[in-house]
Structure formats: structure tokens, C-alpha cells
Wavefront OBJ file of the C-alpha trace (Angstrom):
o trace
v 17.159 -5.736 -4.433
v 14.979 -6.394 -1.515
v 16.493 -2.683 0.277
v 15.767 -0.878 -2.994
v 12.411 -1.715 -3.101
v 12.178 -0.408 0.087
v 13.978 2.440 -0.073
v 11.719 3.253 -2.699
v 8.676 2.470 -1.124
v 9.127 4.427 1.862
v 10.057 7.512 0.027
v 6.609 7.019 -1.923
v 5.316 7.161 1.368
v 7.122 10.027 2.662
v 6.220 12.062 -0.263
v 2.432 11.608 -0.015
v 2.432 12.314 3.526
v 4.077 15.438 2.754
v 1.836 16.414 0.135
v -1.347 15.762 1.743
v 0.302 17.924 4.290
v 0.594 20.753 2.249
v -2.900 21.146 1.084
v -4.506 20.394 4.119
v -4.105 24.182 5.163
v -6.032 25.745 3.370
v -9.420 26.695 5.028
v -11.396 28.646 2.739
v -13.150 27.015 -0.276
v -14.779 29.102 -3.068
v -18.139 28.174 -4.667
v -20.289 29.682 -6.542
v -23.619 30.072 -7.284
v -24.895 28.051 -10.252
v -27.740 30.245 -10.511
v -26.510 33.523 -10.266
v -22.662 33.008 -10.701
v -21.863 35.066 -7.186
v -18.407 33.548 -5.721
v -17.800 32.906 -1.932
v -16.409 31.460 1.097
v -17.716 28.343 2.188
v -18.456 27.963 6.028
v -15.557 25.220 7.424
v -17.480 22.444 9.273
l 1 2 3 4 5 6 7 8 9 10 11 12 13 14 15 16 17 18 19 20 21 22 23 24 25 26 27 28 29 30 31 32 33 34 35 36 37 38 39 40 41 42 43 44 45
């Protein structure tokens, strides 16, 4: 029972770190404008 657990745990793990790695790529971020409605890129910090 005790490996199962385990097993299961690390592929929860796994699986997160491979999603987080997946969406971390993207660079550009759209906003827009409350005021005006005008969409653009957001500087990267």
C-alpha cells in the first residue's frame, strides 16, 4: 500500500512540474484598457 501511495504521489508531482512548465513560456500578456477598451502587449519585467 505504502509504494502505491507513492507511486501516486510522485506522479502528482511530476505532472505539476510539467504543467507549470508548459505555461511558463509564454511572454506576452494582453491587457486592455478599461477606459478605452484598446488591447496590448504588456512590457515583461
Amino acid at each position: 500500500m505504502k509504494k502505491l501511495v507513492s507511486l501516486l504521489t510522485m506522479s502528482l508531482l511530476a505532472l505539476s512540474l510539467v504543467a507549470c512548465a508548459a505555461t511558463g513560456g509564454k511572454d506576452k500578456v494582453r491587457v486592455q484598457c478599461p477606459a478605452c477598451g484598446y488591447e496590448f502587449n504588456a512590457p515583461t519585467p
